[in-house]
N, C-alpha and C positions, 0 to 999 in steps of 0.2 A: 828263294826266288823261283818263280813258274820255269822252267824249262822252255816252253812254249816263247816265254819273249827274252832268253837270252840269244847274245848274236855271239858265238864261240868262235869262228873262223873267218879269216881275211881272205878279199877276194882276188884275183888276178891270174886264173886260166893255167896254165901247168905248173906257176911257180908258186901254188897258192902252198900259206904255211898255218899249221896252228898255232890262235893268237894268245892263246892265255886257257886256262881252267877255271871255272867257274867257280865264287866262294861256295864253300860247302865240298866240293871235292876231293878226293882222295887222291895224289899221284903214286902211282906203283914206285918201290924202292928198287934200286937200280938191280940189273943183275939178277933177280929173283925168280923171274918167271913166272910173275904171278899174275892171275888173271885177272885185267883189266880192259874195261869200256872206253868207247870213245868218246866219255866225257872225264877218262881219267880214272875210275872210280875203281877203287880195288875190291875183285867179289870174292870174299872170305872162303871158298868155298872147295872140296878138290872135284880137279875132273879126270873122267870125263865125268858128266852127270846124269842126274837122270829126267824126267819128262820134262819140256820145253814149252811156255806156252809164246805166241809170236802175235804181235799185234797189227800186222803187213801181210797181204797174203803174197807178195811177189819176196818173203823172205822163206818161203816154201820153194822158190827158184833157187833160192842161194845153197838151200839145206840139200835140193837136188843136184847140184852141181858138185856136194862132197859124199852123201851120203847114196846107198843103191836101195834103199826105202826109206826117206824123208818122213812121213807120214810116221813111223813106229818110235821117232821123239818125240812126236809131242801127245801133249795133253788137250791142248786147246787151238784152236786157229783164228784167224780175226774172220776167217767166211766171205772176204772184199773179193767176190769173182771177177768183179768189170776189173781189178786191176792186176789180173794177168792172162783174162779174156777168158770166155766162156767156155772157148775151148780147149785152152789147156787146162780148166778145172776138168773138163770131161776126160781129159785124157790123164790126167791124173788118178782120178776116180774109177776109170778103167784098169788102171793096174795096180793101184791101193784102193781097194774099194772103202775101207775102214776111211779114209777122207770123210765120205757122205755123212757120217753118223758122230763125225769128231766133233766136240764139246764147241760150241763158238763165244767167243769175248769181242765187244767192241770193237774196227777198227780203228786207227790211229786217225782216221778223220773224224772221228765220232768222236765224245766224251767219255775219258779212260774210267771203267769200272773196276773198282778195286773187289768188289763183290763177287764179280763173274772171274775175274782171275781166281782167287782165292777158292772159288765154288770148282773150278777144273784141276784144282791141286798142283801143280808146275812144280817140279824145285827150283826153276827158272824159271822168271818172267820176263823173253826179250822182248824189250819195248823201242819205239824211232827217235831220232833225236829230233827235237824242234816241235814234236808233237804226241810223246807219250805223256807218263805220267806226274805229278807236280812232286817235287820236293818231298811234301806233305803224303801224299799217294804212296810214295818210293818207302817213306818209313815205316805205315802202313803196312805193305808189303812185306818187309824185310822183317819188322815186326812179329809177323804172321807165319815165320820161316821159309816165306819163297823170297829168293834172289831175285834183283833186277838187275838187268844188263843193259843199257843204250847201244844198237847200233846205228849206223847210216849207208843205207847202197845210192841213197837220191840226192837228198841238199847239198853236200859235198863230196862228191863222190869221187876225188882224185885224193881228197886225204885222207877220208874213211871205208870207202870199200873194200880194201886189199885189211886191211883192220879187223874190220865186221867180219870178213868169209873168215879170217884165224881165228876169231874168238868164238865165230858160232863152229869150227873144224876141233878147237879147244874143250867145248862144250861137250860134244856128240864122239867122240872120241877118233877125229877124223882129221885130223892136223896136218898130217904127212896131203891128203889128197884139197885141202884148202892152202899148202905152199905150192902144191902143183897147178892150181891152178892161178892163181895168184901170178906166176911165173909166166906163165900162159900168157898170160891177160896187159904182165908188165913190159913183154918182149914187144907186143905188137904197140903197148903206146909209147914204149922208146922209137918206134920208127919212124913212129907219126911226130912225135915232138921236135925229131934230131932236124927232121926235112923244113919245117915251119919255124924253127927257132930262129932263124938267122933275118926271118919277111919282115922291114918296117911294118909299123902301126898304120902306115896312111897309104901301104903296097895292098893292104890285106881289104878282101872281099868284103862288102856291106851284107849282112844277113838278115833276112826279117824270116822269121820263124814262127808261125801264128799256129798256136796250141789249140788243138782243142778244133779244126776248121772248120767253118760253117756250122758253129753249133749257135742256131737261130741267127736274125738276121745283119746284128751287129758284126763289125771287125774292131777291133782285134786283139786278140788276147797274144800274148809276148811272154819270152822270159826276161826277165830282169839278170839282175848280179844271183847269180849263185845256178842250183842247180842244171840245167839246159843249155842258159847260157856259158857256162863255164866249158860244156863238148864244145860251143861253136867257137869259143875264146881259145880251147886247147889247139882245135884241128887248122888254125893259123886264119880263121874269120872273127869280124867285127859286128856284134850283137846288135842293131839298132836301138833295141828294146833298153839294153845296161845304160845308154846315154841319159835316160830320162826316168827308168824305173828301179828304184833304189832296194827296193824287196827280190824275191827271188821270180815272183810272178807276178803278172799286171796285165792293165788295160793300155793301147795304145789308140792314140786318135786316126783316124782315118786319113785325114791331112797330112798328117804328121809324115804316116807312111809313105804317103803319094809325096811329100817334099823330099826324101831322103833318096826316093826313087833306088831301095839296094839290090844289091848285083845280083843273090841270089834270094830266092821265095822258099820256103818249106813248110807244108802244110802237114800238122799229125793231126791225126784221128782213129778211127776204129771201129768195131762195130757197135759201141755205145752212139757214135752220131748217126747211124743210118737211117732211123726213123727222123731226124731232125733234115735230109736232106744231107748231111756233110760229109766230108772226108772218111772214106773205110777203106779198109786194108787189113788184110790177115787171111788165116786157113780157108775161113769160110767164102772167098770172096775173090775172083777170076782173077788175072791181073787188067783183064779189058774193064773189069768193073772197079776195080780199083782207081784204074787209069778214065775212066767215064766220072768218077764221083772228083777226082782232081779237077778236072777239066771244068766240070762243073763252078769248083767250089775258086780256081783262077777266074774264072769269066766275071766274077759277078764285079759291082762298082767300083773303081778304083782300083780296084786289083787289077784287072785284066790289062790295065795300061800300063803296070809297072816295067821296066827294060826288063829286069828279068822273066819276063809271061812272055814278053814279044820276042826277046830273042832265047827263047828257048832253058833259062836256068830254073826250072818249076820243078819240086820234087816233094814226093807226099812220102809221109815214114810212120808206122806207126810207134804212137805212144807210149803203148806196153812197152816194144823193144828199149824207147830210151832211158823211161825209167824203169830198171831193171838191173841184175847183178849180170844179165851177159849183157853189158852198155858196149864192150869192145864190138860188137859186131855193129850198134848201131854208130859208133865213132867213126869206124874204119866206113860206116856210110856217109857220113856228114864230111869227110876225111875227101874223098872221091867228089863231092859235088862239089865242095867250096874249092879246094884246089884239083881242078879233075887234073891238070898239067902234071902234079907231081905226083898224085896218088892211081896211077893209071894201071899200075902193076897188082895194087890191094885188091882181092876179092872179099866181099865180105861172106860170099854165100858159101868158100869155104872155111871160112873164118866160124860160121856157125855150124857147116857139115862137121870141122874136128871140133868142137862144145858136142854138140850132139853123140858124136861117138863116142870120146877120148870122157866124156864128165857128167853128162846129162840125164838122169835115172828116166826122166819123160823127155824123148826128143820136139824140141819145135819144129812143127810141117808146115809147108803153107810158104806164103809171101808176106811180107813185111815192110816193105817198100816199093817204091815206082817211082819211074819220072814219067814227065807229062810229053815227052817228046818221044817216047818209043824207044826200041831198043836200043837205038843206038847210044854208044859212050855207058857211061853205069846203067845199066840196065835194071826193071827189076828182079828180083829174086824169083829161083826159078824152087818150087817143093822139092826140098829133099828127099 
């Protein structure tokens, strides 16, 4: 069976559980310690091990968060800079220069080559779940004597993350500094869960979260059930987009939106939309221009009338942060704008200053979020 169209996991915001193992999988034997994926799959193998090839480049964030040169596991990279922004590949590259000249394989939104893996040698092949490589591909592989491993930091990222950072901490011989951060990451969404666990279903905020903002003239791109939606389901709001889109991302009608009229707006984007006009935010980019491309990207039809543009609950985040292995810092944001009442005491901005000291081999600079109403209440991030 393709990997690509199994559905593995049940949805439902903090209490999501895993649904089953897919036929063909291997469940690890109890008690053993033996290394397995998050699709179950036992990899024969001991570790730590040796070169790594990764088909994600925002899983070069996760290998920086245990490791203090990232770059000298692997063998090969997928090379997808828009997706942890231009400028932390440059700042990556400034302090691994060996980055620029690393071997590149497809990434996971491309079609998986078994060719290009196998051509940069890997003893490991970490591949995504939901969009590496097929069944077929996998034997291929394993066939060939490089391992594959499935992880997940995005589609489900409250069962699989804390997963993925131990098995890639297992892998790299770095276990001890992936429970520590792990720990990190589980203190602060215990605090956020304990506070929200108790909010009916029909107390909690309406969210329209429109990915992607102002990328050309259409609205509106949504998350659906699963990834994105799942932060806004955690942090005790109600995804508009899950009502209607049963994949993990989608299109939303214009109507649609304007009938639900929800409480709160959040636009991502980046510096991938600035030529388009849309939504940016990050290193490169003021927080006045951050806060001008928002503004923009509220005003236009429909949007601009929504209660939340008029009375003030507008807030733009960027995309990299959410999908990412530091997601805690972008929760503890979404945490703050959905329920600003109970989350007034979260900062996120030193939520990411200790990531940056305490675990980070490249620290992130820059801003990553804004609201459209100025500094006051959550404000945005100011550079570390």
């Amino acid at each position: 069976m393709n990997v690509r169209r199994r559905s593995l996991l049940g949805f439902g915001g903090a209490g999501l559980t895993l649904l089953v193992v897919g036929c063909g999988e291997r469940a690890a034997p109890e008690g053993t310690g033996a290394l397995t994926d998050v699709r179950g799959r036992v990899l024969s193998i001991a570790a730590p091990v040796g070169k790594l090839s990764i088909d994600d480049g925002r899983y070069l964030i996760g290998l920086a968060l245990i490791h203090p040169d990232p770059v000298s596991v692997l063998a090969a990279w997928s090379g997808d800079v828009n997706r942890i922004s231009p400028e932390i590949y440059t700042a990556f590259v400034q302090k691994f220069p060996a980055l620029a000249t690393l071997p590149k394989t497809p990434s996971s939104a491309a079609d998986f080559d078994v060719e290009a893996v196998l051509a940069a040698g890997p003893q490991v092949a970490v591949v995504s779940l939901g969009s590496g490589p097929t069944d077929a591909q996998v034997s291929q592989l394993e066939a060939a004597g490089v391992k594959v491993a499935f992880i997940d930091f995005f589609t489900h990222p409250f069962q699989n993350q804390a997963r993925s950072l131990e098995l890639l901490g297992r892998l790299t011989g770095r276990e001890s500094q992936a429970q520590a951060y792990n720990a990190f990451r589980a203190e602060r969404l215990k605090r956020i869960s304990d506070r929200v666990a108790d909010i009916p279903q029909d107390r909690r905020p309406t969210v329209f979260l429109e990915a992607h903002a102002g990328n050309g003239p259409d609205c509106c791109n949504s998350p659906g059930r699963g990834n994105v939606g799942d932060y806004i389901a955690f942090v005790g709001g109600r995804n508009i987009g899950a009502d209607v889109l049963t994949a993990a991302s989608g299109k939303l009608n214009l109507e649609y939106v304007i009938d639900r009229d929800p409480d709160v707006y959040i636009a991502t984007g980046g510096p991938h939309l600035e030529k388009a006009g849309g939504f940016v935010v990050g290193p490169q980019f003021t927080t006045e221009q951050a806060r001008a491309s928002l503004r923009r990207v509220a005003a236009r039809r429909g949007i601009a009338h929504l209660s939340a543009v008029r009375d003030g609950r507008t807030h733009g985040l960027s995309h990299q942060l959410i999908n990412s292995p530091i997601d805690i810092v972008a929760t503890e944001v979404l945490a703050r704008w959905i329920h600003p009442d109970l989350f007034g005491d979260i900062d996120p901005r030193a939520t990411l200053n200790e990531i940056n000291t305490r675990f980070l081999a490249v620290p992130y600079r820059g801003d990553y979020w804004v609201d459209l109403a100025g500094p006051a209440g959550a404000t945005a991030s100011q550079g570390a």
